[in-house]
N, C-alpha and C positions, 0 to 999 in steps of 0.2 A: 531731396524730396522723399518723403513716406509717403504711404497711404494704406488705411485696412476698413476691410468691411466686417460689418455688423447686420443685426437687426431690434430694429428697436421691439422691446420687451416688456417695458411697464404698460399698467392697464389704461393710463391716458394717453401714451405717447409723449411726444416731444411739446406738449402747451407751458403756458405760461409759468408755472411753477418749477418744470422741468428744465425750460430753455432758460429760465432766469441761471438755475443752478449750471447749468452747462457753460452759457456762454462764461458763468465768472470762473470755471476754472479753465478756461481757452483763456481768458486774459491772462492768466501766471504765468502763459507762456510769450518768449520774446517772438517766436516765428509765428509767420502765416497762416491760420489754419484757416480750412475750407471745409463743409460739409455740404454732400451732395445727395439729395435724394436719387437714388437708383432707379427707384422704378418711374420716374417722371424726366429726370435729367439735371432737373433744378439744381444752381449750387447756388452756396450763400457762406457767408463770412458766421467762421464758427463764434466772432467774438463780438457780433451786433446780437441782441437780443429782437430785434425787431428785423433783421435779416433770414435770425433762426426760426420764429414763428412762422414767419412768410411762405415757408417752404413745407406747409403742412404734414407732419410727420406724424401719425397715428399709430398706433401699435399693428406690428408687421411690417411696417415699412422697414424696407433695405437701403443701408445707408453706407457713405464712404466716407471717410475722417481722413484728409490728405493735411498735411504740412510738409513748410518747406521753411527750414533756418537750423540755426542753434540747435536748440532743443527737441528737432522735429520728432525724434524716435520719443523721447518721454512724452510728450504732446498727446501725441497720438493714441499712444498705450494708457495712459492717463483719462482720454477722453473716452475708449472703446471701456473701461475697467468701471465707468461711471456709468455707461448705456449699461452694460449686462450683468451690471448689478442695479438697474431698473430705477435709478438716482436714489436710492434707498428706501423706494417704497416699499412697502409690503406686499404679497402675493394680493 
């Protein structure tokens, strides 16, 4: 198992557009991922899009990206390298 924390960065947060991109690169991977909001406790499945909206993630929120399998080290690094570059948005 991995795990690292983040905070989300871009100007909407983790909604619809963000979480659609998010969860499709969780699926590339074979192992488990989990995302847990920090400051409420909430965790949810990093590769349901409808798990990941659930967990309402605004900009500021602090976040943890755990996996566990195969690939959990790329996973993780993969999915943190996507938050804090703010899914490609612009400032």
């Amino acid at each position: 198992m991995y795990s690292k924390e983040t905070t989300i960065v871009n100007r909407i947060g983790l909604q619809a557009k963000a979480a659609s991109e998010f969860t499709r690169h969780a699926t590339q991977f074979s192992s488990e991922i989990k995302i847990t909001n920090l400051d409420d406790g909430q965790t949810g499945d990093a590769k349901s899009i409808i798990s990941v909206i659930g967990l309402t993630l605004p900009k500021g929120t602090r976040i943890e990206i755990e996996a566990d399998g195969d690939d959990e080290l790329e996973a993780v690094e993969n999915l943190i390298a996507l938050v804090e570059d703010r899914f490609g948005e612009e400032d």
